[in-house]
C-alpha positions in Angstrom: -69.2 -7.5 20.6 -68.1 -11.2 20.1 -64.4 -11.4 22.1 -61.1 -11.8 19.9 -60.2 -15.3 20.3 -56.4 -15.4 19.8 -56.2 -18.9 19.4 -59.1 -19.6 16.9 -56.3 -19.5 13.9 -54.2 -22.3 15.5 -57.1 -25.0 15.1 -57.2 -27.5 12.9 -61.0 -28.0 13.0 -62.5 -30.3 9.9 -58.9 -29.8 8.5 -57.6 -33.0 6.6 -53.7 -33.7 7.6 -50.9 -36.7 6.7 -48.2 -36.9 8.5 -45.0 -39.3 7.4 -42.7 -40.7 9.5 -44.9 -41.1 11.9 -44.0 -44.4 13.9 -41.8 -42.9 16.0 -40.7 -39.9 18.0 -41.5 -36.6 16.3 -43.8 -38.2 14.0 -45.6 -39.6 16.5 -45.7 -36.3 18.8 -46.8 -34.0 15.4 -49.7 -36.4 14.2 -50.8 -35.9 18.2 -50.6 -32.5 18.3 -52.9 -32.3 14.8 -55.2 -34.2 16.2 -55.4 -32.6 19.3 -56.6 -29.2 17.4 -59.1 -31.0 15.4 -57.6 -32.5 12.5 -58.5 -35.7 11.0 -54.8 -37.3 10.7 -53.2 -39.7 8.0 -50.0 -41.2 9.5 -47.5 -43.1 7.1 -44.6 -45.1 8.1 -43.5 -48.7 7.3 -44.2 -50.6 10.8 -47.8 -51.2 10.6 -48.3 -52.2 14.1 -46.8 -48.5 15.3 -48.8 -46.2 13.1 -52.1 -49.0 13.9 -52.0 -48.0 17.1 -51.0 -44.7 16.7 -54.3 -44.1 14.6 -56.3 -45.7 16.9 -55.5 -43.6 19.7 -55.8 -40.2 17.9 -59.0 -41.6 15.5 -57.1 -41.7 12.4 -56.2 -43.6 9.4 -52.9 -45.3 9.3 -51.4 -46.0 6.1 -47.9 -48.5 5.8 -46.1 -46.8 3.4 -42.5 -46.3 2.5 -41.9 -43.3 1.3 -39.3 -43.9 -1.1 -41.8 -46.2 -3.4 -43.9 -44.7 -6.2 -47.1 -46.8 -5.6 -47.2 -46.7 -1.9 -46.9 -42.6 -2.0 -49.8 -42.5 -4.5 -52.1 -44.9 -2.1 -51.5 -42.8 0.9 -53.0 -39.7 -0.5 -55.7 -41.4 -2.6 -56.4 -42.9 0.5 -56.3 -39.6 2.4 -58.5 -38.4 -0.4 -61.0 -40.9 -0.8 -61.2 -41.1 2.9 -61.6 -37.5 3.6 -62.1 -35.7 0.5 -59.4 -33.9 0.5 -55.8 -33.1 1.7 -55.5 -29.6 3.9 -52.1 -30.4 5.3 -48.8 -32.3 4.8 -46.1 -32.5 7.1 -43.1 -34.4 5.5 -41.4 -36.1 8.4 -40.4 -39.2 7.1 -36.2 -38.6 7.4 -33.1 -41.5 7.8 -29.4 -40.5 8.1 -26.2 -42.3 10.1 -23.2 -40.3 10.9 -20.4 -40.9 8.6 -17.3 -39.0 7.5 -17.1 -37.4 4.0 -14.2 -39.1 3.1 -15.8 -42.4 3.6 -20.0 -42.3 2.8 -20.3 -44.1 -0.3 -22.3 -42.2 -3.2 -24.5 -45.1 -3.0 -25.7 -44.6 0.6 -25.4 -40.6 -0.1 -28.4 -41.1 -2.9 -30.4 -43.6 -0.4 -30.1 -40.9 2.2 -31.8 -37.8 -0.3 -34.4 -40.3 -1.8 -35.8 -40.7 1.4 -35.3 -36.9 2.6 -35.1 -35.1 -0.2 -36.9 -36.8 -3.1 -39.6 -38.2 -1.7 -41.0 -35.2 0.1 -40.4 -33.5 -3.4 -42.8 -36.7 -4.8 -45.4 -36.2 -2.4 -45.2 -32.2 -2.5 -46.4 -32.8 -5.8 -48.7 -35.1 -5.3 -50.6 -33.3 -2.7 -50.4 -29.6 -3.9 -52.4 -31.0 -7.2 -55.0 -31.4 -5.2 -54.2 -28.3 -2.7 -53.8 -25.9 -5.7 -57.1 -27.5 -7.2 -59.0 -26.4 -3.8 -57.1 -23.2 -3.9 -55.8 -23.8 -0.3 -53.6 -25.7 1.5 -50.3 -26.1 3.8 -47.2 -28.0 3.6 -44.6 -28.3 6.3 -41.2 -29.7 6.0 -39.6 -30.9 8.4 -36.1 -30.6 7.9 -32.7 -29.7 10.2 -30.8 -27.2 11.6 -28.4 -29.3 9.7 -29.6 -27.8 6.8 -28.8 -24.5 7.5 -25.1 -25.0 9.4 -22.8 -27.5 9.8 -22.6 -30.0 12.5 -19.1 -30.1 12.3 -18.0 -33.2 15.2 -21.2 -34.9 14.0 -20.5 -35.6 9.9 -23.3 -35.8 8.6 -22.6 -35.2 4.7 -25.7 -37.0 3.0 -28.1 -35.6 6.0 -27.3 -32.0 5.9 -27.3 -32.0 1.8 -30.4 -33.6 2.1 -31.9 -31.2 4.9 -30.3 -28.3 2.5 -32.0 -29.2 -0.4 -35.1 -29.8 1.1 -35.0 -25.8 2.8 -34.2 -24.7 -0.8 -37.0 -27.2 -2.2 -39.3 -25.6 0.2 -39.1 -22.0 -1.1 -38.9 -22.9 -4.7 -42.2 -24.6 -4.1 -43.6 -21.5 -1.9 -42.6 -19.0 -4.8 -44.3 -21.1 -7.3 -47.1 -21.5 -5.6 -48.2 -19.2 -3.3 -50.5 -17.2 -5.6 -52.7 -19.7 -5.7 -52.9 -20.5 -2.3 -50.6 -23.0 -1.2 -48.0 -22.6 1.3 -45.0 -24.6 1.8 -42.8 -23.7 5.1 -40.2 -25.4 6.9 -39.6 -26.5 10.5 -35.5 -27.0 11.4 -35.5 -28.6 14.6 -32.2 -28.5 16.5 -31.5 -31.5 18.6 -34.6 -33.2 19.7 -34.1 -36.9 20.8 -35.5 -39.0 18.4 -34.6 -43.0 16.9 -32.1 -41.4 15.2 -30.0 -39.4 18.0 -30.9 -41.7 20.6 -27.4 -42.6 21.0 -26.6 -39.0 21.3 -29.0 -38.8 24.0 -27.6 -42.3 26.0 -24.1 -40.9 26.2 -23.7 -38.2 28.2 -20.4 -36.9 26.7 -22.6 -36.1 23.6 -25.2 -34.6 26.1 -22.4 -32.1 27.1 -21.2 -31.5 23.8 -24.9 -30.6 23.0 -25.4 -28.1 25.9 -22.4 -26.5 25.5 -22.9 -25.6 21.8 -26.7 -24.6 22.1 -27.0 -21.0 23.8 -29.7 -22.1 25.6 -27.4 -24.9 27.4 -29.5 -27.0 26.7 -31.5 -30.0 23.9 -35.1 -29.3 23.1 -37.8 -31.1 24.5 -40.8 -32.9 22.1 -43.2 -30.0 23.7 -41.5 -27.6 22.2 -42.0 -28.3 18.6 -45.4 -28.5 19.4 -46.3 -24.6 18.7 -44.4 -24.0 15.5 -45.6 -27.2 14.0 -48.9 -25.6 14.8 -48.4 -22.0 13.7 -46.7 -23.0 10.3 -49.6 -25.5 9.9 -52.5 -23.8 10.4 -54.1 -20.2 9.4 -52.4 -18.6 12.2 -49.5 -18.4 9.6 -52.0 -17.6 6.5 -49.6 -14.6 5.3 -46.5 -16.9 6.2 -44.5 -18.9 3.3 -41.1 -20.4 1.7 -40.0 -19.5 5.4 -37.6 -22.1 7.4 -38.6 -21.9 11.7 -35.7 -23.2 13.4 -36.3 -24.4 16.8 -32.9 -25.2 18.2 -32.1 -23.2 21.1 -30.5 -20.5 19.6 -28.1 -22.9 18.1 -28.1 -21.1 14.9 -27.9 -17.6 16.5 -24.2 -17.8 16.5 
């Protein structure tokens, strides 16, 4: 009798993954963590010598590409496609956002912020799943926010969290529509993780405090410990998993 092997579903062997945003921080730590169960790994971002060296220490492909432009999404996943042959996983990572009042964020800067967050995973959603839903299989994770699901209240963030919000309800529009024929689409809500874009948060320690004392786990997350969810959302240990939002904050939005 062959053992169960618990961990079998969780890699990513001959799997074909593109990860966005993937010159810094999370990007860079989820385009690891792919490769490290197998995966042969697109990474997008716009600084080429990042993502360069990024592919050449995991032994993938690096693509420059900003997300927000129609050509440069359509030659990341033709090249993942040529490349490969297919697409098995997409994890839209690619994200921007500045803190800024309501009263004061310009409309112009609140459309920058969801073309980059919001309409551009949408763009490459679509691009992928045709080729997902023409293989009958496939995964899609989202990487969107806590500040998606609740306010951050001290911290406005008004284009961020509407972007983040509308990408949570993008994700199980897309699930519903096409989860029958085998594509999933889930997505990950990190909590605060330090990153480019809350590095401040993380060099001031009145911030830190304000952080540990709202999280019920007194605590910010660590990069590790995205590690298993991007994992379990990604792979076919979550086969019967779908339009469902894994929020990794601590327990922030447990109360």
């Amino acid at each position: 009798m062959t053992a169960l092997d618990p961990l079998q579903p969780f890699r990513l062997d001959g799997r074909v993954a593109i990860v966005t945003g993937a010159s810094s921080g999370l990007g860079i730590r989820f385009a690891e963590v792919l490769a490290g169960v197998g995966a042969s790994v697109v990474v997008a971002a716009r600084r080429a010598d990042r993502i360069e060296a990024l592919a050449k220490k995991i032994d993938g492909v690096a693509v420059t590409c900003d997300v927000v432009e129609t050509d440069d999404r359509a030659r990341l996943v033709d090249t993942a496609v040529q490349r490969f042959g297919r697409v098995d996983v997409l994890v839209n990572n690619a994200g921007v956002g500045v803190p800024e009042p309501a009263e004061s964020e310009s409309p112009e800067r609140f459309g920058e912020v969801l073309a980059v967050n919001l309409t551009s995973a949408f763009a490459l959603c679509q691009l992928v799943g045709r080729h997902m839903l023409e293989a009958g299989r496939g995964s899609i994770v989202n990487v969107a926010s806590i500040l998606g699901i609740v306010s951050a209240g001290q911290i406005p963030f008004p284009s961020y969290g509407a972007s983040k919000g509308g990408l949570i309800a993008l994700t199980k529009e897309l699930a519903g529509q096409w989860s029958r024929r085998g594509v999933r689409v889930n997505a990950l809500a990190p909590g605060w993780f330090e990153s480019e874009m809350t590095a401040e948060m993380f060099a001031d320690e009145r911030s830190l405090n304000w952080i540990r004392r709202k999280a019920p786990m007194g605590r910010p997350g660590e990069a590790h410990e995205l590690d298993g969810a991007l994992l379990f959302l990604a792979s076919d240990a979550s086969s019967y998993v779908t339009g469902q939002v894994l929020a990794v904050d601590g327990g922030w939005t447990a109360v």
